[in-house]
C-alpha positions as CSV (number, residue, x, y, z in Angstrom):
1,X,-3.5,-26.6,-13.9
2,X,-1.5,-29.3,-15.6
3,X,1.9,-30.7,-14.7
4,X,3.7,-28.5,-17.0
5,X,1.7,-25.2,-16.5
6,X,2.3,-26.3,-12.0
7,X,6.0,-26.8,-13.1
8,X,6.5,-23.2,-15.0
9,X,4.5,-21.5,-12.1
10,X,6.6,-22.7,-9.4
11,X,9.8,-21.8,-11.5
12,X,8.9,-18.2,-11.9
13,X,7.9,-18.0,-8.4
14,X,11.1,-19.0,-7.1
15,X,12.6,-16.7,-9.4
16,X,11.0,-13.9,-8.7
17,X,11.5,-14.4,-5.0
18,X,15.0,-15.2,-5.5
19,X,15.3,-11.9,-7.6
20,X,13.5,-10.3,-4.9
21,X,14.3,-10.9,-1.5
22,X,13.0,-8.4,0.3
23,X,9.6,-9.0,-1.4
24,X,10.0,-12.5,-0.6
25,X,10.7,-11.9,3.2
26,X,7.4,-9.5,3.4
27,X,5.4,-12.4,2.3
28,X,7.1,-14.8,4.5
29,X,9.3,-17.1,2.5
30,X,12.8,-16.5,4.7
31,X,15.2,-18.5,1.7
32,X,16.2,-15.6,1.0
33,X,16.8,-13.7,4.2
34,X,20.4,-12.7,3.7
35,X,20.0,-11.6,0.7
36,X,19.5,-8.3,-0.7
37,X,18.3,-7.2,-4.3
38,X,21.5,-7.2,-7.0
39,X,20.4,-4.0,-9.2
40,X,23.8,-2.8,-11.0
41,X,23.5,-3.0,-14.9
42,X,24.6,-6.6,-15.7
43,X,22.5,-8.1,-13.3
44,X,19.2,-5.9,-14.6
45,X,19.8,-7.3,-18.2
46,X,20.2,-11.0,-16.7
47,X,16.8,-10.5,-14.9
48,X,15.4,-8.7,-18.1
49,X,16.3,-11.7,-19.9
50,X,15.1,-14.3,-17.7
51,X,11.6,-12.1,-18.1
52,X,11.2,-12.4,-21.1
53,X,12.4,-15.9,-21.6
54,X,9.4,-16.8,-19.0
55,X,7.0,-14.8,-21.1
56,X,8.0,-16.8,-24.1
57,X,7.2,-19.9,-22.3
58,X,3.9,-19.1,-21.5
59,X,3.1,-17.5,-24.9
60,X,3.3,-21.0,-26.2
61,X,1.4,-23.0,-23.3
62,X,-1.1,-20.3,-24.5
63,X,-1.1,-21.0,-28.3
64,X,-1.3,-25.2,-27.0
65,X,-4.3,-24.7,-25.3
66,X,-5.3,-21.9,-23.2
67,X,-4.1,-20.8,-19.7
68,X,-4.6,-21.2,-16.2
69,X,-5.9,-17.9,-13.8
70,X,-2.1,-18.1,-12.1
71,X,-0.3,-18.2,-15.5
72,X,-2.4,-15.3,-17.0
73,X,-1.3,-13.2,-14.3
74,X,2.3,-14.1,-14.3
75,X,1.8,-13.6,-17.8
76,X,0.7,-10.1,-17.1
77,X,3.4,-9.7,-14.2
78,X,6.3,-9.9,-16.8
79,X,4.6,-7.9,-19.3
80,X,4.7,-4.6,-16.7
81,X,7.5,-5.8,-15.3
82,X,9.5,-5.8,-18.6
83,X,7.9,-2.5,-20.1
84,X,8.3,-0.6,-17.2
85,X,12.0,-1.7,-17.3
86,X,12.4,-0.9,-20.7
87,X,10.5,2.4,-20.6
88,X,10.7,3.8,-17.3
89,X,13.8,3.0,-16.3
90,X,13.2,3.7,-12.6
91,X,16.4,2.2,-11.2
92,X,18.1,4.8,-13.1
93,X,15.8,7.8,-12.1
94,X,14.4,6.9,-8.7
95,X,16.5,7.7,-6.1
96,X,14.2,6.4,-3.4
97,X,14.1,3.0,-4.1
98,X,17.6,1.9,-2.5
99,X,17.5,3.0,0.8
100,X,14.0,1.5,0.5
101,X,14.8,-1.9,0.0
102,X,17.8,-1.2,2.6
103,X,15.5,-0.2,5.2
104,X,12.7,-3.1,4.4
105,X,15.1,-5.5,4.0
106,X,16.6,-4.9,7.5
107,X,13.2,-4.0,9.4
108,X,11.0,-6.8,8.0
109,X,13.5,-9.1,9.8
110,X,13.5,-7.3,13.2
111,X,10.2,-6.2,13.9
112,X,7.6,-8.0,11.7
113,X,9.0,-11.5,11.3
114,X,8.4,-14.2,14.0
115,X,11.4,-16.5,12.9
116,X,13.8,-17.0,16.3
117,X,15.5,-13.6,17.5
118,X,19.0,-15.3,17.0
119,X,17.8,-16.2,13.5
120,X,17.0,-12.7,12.5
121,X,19.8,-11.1,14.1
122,X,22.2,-13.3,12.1
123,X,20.3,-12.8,9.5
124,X,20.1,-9.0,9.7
125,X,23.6,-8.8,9.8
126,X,24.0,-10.4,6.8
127,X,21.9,-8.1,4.7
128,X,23.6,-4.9,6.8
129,X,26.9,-6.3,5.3
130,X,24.8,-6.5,1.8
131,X,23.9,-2.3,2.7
132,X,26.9,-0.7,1.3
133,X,27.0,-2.5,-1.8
134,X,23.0,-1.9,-2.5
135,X,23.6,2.0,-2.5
136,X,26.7,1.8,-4.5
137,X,24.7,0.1,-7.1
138,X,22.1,3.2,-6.8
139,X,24.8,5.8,-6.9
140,X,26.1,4.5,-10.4
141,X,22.6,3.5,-11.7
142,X,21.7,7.5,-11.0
143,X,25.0,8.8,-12.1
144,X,23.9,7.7,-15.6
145,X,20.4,8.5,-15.3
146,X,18.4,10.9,-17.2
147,X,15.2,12.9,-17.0
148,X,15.3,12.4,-13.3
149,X,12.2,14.0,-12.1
150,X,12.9,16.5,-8.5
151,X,9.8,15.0,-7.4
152,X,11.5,11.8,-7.1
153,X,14.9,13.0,-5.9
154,X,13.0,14.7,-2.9
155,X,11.2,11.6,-1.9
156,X,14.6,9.5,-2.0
157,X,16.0,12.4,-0.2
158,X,13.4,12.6,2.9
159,X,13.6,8.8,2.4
160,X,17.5,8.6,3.0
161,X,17.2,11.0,6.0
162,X,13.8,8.9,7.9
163,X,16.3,5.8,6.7
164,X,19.1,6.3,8.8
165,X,17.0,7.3,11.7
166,X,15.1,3.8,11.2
167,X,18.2,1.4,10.7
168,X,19.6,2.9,13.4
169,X,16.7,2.6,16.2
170,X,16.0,-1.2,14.5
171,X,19.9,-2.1,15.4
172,X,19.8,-0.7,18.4
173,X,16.6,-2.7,19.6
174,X,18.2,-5.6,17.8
175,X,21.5,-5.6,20.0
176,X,19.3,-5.5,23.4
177,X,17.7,-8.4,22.3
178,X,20.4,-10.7,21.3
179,X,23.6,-8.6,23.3
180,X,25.9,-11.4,22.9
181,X,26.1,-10.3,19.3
182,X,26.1,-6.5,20.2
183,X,29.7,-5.7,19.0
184,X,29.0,-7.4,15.3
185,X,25.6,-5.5,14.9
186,X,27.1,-2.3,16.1
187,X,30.3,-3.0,13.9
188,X,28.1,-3.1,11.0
189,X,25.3,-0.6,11.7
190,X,28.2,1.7,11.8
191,X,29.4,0.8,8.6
192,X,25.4,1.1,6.8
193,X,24.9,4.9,8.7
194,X,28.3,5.9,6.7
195,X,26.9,4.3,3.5
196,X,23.5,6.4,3.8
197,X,25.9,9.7,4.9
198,X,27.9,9.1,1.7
199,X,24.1,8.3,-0.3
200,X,22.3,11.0,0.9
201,X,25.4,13.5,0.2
202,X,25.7,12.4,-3.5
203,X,21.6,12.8,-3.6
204,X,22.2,16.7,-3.0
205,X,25.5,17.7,-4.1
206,X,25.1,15.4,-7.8
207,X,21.3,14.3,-8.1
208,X,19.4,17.0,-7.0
209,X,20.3,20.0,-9.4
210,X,19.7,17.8,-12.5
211,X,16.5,16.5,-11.1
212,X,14.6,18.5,-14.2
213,X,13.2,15.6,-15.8
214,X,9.4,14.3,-16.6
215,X,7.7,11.5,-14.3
216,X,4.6,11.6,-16.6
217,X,4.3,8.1,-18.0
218,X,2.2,8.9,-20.7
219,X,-1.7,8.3,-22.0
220,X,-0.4,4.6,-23.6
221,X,1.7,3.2,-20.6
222,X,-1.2,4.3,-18.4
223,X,-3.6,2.9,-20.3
224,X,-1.1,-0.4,-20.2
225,X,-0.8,-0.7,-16.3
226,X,-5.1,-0.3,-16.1
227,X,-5.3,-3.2,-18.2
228,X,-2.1,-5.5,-17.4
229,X,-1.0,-4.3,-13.5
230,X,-5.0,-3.5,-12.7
231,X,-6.7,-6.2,-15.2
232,X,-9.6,-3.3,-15.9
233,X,-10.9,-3.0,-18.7
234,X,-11.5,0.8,-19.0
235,X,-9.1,3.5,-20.6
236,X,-8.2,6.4,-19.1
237,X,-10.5,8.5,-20.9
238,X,-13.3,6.5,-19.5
239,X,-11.7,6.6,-16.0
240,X,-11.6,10.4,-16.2
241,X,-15.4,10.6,-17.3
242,X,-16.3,7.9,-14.6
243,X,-13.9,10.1,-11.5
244,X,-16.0,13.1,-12.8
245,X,-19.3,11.8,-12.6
246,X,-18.2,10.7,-9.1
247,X,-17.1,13.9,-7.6
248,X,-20.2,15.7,-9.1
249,X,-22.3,12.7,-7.2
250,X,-20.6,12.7,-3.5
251,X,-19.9,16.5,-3.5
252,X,-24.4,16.9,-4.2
253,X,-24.1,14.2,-1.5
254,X,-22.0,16.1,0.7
255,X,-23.8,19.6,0.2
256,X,-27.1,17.9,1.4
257,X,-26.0,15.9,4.2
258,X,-23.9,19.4,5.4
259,X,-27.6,20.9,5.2
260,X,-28.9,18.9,7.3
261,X,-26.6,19.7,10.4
262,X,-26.1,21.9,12.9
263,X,-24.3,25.1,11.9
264,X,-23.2,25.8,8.5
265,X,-24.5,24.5,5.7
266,X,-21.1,23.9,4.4
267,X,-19.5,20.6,4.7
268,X,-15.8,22.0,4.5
269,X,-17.1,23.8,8.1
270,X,-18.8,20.8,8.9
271,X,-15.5,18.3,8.9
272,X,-13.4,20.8,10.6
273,X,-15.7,20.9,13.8
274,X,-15.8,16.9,13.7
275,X,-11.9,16.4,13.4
276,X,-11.7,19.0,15.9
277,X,-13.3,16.4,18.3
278,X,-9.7,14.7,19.9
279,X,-9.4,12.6,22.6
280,X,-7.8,12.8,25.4
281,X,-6.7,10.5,28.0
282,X,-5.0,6.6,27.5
283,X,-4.8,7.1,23.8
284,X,-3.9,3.0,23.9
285,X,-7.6,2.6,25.7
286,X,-9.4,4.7,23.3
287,X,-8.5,2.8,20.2
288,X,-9.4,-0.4,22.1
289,X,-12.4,0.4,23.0
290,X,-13.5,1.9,19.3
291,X,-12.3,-1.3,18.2
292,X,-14.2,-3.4,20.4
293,X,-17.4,-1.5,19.1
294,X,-16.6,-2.2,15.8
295,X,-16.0,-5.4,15.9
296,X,-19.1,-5.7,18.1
297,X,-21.3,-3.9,15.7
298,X,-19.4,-6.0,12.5
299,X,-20.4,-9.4,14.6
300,X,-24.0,-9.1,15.5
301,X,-25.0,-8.3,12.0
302,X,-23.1,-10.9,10.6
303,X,-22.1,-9.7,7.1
304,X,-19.0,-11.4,7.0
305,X,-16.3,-13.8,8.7
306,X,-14.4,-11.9,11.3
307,X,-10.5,-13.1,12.1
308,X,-10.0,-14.5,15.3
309,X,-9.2,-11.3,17.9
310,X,-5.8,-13.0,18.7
311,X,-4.7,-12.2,15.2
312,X,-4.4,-8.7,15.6
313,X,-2.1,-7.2,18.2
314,X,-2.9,-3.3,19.1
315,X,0.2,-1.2,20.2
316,X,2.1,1.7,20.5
317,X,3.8,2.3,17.1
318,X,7.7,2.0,17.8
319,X,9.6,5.1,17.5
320,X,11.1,4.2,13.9
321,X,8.0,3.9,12.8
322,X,6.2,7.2,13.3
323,X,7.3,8.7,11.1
324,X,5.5,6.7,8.3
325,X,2.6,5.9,10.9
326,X,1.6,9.6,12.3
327,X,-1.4,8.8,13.4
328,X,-2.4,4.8,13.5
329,X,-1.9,2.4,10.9
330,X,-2.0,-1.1,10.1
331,X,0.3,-3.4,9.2
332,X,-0.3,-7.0,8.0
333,X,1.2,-10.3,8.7
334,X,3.0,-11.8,6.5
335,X,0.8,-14.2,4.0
336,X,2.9,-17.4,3.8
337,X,4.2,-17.3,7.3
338,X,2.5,-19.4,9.4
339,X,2.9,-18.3,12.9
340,X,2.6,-14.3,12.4
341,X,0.5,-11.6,13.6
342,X,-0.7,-8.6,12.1
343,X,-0.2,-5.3,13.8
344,X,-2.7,-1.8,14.5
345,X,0.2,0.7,15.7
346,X,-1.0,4.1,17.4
347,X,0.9,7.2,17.3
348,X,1.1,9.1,20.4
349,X,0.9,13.1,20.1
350,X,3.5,14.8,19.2
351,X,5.0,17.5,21.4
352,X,7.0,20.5,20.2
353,X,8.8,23.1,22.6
354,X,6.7,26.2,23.0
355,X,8.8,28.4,25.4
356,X,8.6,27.1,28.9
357,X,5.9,24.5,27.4
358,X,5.2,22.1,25.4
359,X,2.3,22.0,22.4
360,X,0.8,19.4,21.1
361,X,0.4,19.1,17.5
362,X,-2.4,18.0,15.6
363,X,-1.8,14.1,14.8
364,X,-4.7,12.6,16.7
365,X,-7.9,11.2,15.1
366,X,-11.1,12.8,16.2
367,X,-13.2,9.5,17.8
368,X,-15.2,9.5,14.4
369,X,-11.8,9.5,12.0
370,X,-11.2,6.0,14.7
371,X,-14.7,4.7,13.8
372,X,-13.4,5.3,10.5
373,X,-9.8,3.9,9.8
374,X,-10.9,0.8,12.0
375,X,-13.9,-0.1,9.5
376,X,-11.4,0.7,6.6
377,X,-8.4,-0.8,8.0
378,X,-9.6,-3.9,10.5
379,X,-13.0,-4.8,10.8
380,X,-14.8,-5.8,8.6
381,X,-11.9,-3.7,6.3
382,X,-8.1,-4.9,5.4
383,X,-7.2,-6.9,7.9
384,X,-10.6,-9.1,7.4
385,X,-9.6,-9.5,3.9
386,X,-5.9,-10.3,4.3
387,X,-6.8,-12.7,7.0
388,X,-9.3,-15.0,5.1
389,X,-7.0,-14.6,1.8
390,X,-4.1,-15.7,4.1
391,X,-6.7,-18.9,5.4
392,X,-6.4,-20.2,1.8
393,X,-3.0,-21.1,1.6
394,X,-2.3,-20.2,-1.9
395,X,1.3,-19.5,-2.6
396,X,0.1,-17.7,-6.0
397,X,-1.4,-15.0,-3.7
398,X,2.0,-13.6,-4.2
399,X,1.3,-12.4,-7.6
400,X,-1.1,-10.0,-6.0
401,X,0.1,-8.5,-3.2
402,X,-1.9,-5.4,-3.6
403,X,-5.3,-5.8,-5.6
404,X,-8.4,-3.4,-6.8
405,X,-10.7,-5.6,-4.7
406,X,-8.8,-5.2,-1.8
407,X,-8.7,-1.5,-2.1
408,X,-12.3,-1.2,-3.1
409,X,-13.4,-3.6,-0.4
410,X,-12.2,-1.1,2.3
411,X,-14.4,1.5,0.7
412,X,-17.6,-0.7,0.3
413,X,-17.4,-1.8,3.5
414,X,-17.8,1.4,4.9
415,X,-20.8,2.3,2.8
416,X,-22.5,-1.2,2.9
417,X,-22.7,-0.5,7.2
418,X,-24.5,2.7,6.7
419,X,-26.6,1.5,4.1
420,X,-27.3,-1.3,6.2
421,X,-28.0,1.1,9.3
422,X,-25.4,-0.7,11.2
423,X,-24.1,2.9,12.2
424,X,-26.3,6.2,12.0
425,X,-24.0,9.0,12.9
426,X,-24.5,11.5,10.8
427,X,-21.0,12.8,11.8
428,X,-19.3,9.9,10.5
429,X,-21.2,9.7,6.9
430,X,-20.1,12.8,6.3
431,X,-16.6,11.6,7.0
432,X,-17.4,8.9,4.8
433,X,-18.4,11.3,1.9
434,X,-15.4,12.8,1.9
435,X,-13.4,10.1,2.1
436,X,-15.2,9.1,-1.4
437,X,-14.8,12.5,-2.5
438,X,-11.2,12.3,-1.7
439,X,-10.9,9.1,-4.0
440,X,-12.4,10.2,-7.1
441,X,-10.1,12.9,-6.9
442,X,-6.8,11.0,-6.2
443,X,-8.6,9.1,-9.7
444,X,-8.6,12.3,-11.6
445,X,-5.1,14.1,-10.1
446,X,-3.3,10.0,-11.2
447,X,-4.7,10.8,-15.0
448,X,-4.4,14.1,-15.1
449,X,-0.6,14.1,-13.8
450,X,0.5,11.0,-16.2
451,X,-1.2,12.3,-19.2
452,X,0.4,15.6,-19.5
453,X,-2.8,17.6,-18.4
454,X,-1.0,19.8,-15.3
455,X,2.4,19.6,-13.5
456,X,2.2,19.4,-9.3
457,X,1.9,22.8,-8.7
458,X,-1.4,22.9,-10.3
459,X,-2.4,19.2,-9.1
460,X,-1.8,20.0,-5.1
461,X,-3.8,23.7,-5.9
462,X,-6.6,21.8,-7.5
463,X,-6.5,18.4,-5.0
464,X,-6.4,21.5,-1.6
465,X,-9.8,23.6,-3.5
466,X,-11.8,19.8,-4.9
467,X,-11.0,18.2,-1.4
468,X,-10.3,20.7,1.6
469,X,-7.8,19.3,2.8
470,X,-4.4,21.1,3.7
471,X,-1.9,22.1,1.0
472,X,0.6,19.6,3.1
473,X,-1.9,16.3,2.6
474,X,-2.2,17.3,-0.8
475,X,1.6,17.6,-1.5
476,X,2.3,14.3,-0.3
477,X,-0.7,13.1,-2.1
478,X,0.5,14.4,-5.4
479,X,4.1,13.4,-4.8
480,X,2.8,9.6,-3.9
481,X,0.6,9.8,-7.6
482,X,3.8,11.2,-9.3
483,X,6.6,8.2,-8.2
484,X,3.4,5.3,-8.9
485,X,1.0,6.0,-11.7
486,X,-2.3,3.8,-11.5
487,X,-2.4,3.8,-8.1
488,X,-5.4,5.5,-7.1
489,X,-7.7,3.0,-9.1
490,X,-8.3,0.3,-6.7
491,X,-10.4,2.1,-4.1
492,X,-13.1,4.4,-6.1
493,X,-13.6,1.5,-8.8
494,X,-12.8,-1.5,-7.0
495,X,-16.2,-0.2,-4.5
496,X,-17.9,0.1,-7.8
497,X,-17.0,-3.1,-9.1
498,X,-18.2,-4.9,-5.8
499,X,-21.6,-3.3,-5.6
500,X,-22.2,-4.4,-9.3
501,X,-20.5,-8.1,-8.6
502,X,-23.4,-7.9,-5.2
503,X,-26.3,-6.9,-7.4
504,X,-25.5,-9.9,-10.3
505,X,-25.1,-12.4,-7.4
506,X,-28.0,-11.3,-5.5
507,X,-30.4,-11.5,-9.0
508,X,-28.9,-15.0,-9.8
509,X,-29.5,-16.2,-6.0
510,X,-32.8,-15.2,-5.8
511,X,-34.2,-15.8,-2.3
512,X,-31.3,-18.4,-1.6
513,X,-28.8,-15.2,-1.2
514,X,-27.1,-14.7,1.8
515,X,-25.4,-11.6,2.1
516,X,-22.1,-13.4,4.6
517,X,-21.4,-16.0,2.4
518,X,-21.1,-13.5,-0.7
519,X,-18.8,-11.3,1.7
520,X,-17.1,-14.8,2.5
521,X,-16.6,-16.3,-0.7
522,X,-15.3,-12.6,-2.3
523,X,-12.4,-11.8,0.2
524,X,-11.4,-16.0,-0.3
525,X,-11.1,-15.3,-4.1
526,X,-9.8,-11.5,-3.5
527,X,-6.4,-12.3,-4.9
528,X,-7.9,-12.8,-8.2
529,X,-8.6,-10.3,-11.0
530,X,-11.9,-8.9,-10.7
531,X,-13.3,-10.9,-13.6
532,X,-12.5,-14.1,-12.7
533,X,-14.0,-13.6,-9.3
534,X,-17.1,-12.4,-11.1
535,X,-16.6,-15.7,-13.5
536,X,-16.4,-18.0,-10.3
537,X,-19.2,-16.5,-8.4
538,X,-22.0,-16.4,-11.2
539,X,-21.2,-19.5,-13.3
C-alpha cells in the first residue's frame, strides 16, 4: 500500500470510528468512549456526504493504478453503507436500533472492557447523559418514517423492554464497584429508565399501529449485499438452487444416519431423545469438563493452533445477559484491545412457579448440544479464529467484523473432526446434520423472505415442517432474517467455500501439505474476502 492509499485508509478509519462509537468501543479503540452515535437528519446527510466523498477518492486512486485489499473493501463498505442509506432508510423504520446502540454503548464499557473501573464509570456516565438525546433522535426519525414493517416495531419493542432491564442491572453493578460515584450514576440511570419509559410508550401508542410496511429488500439490493457486504460472487438465484441441493443432500443424510439407530427410523424422533439427555448437577463443572475434552481431542490431532486456555474465561452469564444468552454463548474480546479476555457465559435453568413448586424449563443443552456449541463456538470454532485474527494486529480487521469465512469455518470445523474420526458419536453427527440442515434453510427462508416469495407466516410454517424445530425458534429465526437480509450466507457457503479452498491447496502442495498450517495460515488471513485468501494461499 503506498503513502497515499495508507493515508486515505487511516482517514476513513478514524471516521468511521468517530461516526461510530459504539462500534469503535466493541473493537477496542476507547477515543471515543463518551460518545454516542449522532443520528437526527442533519447529521445523517453530513455522514452521507462524507461517504460518498471517500468513495470518490478511491474511485480515482483506482483509475491511477489499481487498489490495495484494505481499500477495495472500504471501497465496498461505503457502497452498502451509502445504498442502504439511500434505499432502506432503516434509521427511519427500525425502531430497534436506538435503544440498541444505548444499551451497547453503556454495557461494552461495564462488563466487556478492561480499561480502569474509574475510567469506565466516568465514562459510562457520559454516554448515560448522551441516552436521552439518542432516543429523541429515534422518536423523530420514526415519527416521519414510512413503510415501517411490524416485524421491526416488535423487535424494537421487546428490545426497549430487555433494555431497560439491562441498563438498569449494568448501573447498578457499576455503582458497587466505584460507590464513591453512586449518587451521579444513580442520578443519571434514573434519568435513561425515564427516557426508555417515554421510548417504549411512543413505540406502542404511535409506531406500532402503522407498522404495515414491507421489510423485503428486493431481488437487486439482495443480489447487491451478496456481492459488495459478502464479496460472493453468486446471485440469488444461484444461492437458491445451491440451498436446495443442500437440504435434499443432508436431509438423505439424515434419513440414513436415523436408520441406523436405535428406535425410529425417523431423525425428527431421533433428535428429541438426544436433547432430551440434560444434565444435572454443577452446570459450571459440566461445561468445563466438555471443554476440557474438546480442547483435548482438538490438541492431540493437531489440525490447528489453539489460543492459549487463559484467553478464555468460563462463567455464569450475568443476569442482564440472559436474556440474550439462554442457554451459553460466547462472547469475544475485543480485537484491538490489548489486554482483554473473551468470555463462554452459561445460563443457569430457569425456574417458574408451579403451585407449591418450582419447574424447570427447558433451556439446558443435552451433553451432545455442549460437544456441539463448544466445537462451533471455541475450539477449534470462533474463538480459535478470532484469537489468531486478533494475533495479527491489523487495525483493518475492522472493516470485517463479521465475515463468510468466519461463519463457514464454525461449520467446517465441525464436519472436518468427524471426517477425521476425531469424534464417532453417532449421537452427535446427527446433531451435526441438522445443524447443516438448519443452515441451508435459514439460506433459502433469507431469499425467499427478501425476494417477495412468502411473508413470515408462511416462512416460520415452512422453517418449523423443513427443520423440526419449534414454531418459537423458528419465529425468532424468521424475525432475525426479516430486520438483516444476507445474513444467513456465511455459514452454509462459507463451509463450502473452505472445503474447495482445502482441496486446491492440498493438489498444489502435493505431499508437502500439512493440514495445521492450512488451518493456520486461513484463520490469519480470515478477515479477508474469500478470494483473496484463495489468491494468497495458491499463488
Amino acid at each position: 500500500m503506498n503513502k497515499k492509499s495508507d493515508s486515505l485508509v487511516k482517514e476513513i478509519q478514524e471516521f468511521i470510528w468517530r461516526e461510530n462509537p459504539v462500534e469503535a468501543t466493541i473493537v477496542g479503540i476507547h477515543r471515543y468512549d463518551d460518545q454516542l452515535e449522532k443520528l437526527d437528519v442533519v447529521s445523517r446527510k453530513n455522514k452521507l456526504r462524507r461517504k460518498k466523498k471517500y468513495l470518490e477518492q478511491i474511485k480515482k486512486i483506482e483509475k491511477s493504478g489499481g487498489l490495495s485489499d484494505e481499500l477495495m473493501m472500504i471501497k465496498d463498505a461505503l457502497k452498502v453503507g451509502i445504498r442502504m442509506e439511500e434505499e432502506l432508510q432503516s434509521l427511519d423504520r427500525d425502531a430497534g436500533t436506538y435503544p440498541r446502540l444505548a444499551v451497547y454503548g453503556v454495557y461494552q464499557l461495564i462488563a466487556r472492557s478492561s480499561e480502569p473501573c474509574h475510567y469506565r464509570a466516568l465514562r459510562a456516565i457520559d454516554r448515560m447523559r448522551e441516552i436521552p438525546r439518542l432516543l429523541s433522535e429515534g422518536k423523530l426519525n420514526l415519527t416521519y418514517g414510512v413503510n415501517i414493517p411490524r416485524l421491526w416495531t416488535e423487535a424494537g419493542i421487546e428490545m426497549t423492554i430487555a433494555g431497560r432491564e439491562c441498563l438498569a442491572h449494568l448501573t447498578g453493578l457499576l455503582r458497587k464497584e466505584v460507590p464513591e460515584l453512586g449518587q451521579v450514576l444513580q442520578k443519571y440511570a434514573n434519568e435513561v429508565l425515564s427516557a426508555f419509559d417515554s421510548y417504549l410508550d411512543f413505540l406502542v401508542s404511535e409506531v406500532e399501529s402503522r407498522s404495515d410496511g414491507d421489510f423485503r429488500v428486493g431481488e437487486k439490493l439482495f443480489d447487491f449485499l451478496l456481492k459488495h457486504e459478502h464479496k460472493l460472487a453468486v446471485k440469488y438465484k444461484a444461492l437458491s438452487r445451491i440451498a436446495r441441493r443442500e437440504v435434499e443432500k443432508v436431509s438423505g443424510e439424515l434419513e440414513c444416519m436415523a436408520s441406523r439407530m436405535e428406535g425410529p427410523n425417523d431423525w425428527r424422533w431421533q433428535l428429541n431423545r438426544i436433547q432430551a439427555d440434560r444434565p444435572e448437577g454443577d452446570l459450571l463443572a459440566f461445561w468445563n469438563e466438555i471443554i476440557q475434552q474438546v480442547r483435548q481431542v482438538v490438541e492431540l490431532a493437531e489440525v490447528v493452533s489453539l489460543p492459549g486456555s487463559d484467553e478464555l474465561k468460563v462463567m455464569q452469564t450475568p443476569v442482564f445477559e440472559r436474556a440474550t444468552i439462554p442457554r451459553a454463548g460466547y462472547i469475544p474480546a475485543p480485537l484491538l484491545e490489548e489486554e482483554s479476555q473473551a468470555f463462554f457465559c452459561i445460563t443457569p435453568p430457569l425456574v417458574e412457579a408451579q403451585g407449591d413448586e418450582g419447574e424447570y424449563s427447558a433451556n439446558l443443552y443435552s451433553r451432545n448440544q455442549a460437544w456441539l456449541t463448544v466445537i462451533r463456538e471455541l475450539y477449534p470454532g470462533r474463538h480459535t479464529l478470532l484469537s489468531m485474527r486478533k494475533k495479527e494486529d491489523s487495525q483493518e480487521v475492522f472493516i470485517s467484523l463479521h465475515s463468510v469465512l468466519e461463519d463457514g469455518w464454525c461449520s467446517y470445523v465441525c464436519e472436518l473432526l468427524m471426517a477425521k474420526k476425531l469424534i464417532d458419536d453417532p449421537d452427535l453427527h446427527l446433531l451435526m446434520l441438522h445443524e447443516r440442515l438448519i443452515d441451508a434453510h435459514r439460506v433459502l427462508t433469507d431469499i425467499r423472505l427478501h425476494c417477495g416469495q412468502l411473508d413470515d407466516s408462511q416462512a416460520i410454517s415452512e422453517f418449523v415442517e423443513g427443520t423440526g424445530v419449534s414454531e418459537q425458534a423458528a419465529r425468532l429465526e424468521v424475525r432475525k432474517l426479516a430486520c438483516a437480509p444476507t445474513s444467513s450466507v456465511g455459514s452454509m457457503l462459507g463451509r463450502m467455500e473452505i472445503k474447495k479452498l482445502f482441496k486446491e491447496y492440498k493438489r498444489k502442495k502435493n505431499k508437502k501439505f500439512a493440514l495445521k498450517e492450512f488451518h493456520d495460515m486461513l484463520l490469519k488471513m480470515s478477515w479477508f474476502p474469500l478470494a483473496t485468501v484463495r489468491s494468497r494461499l495458491l499463488n
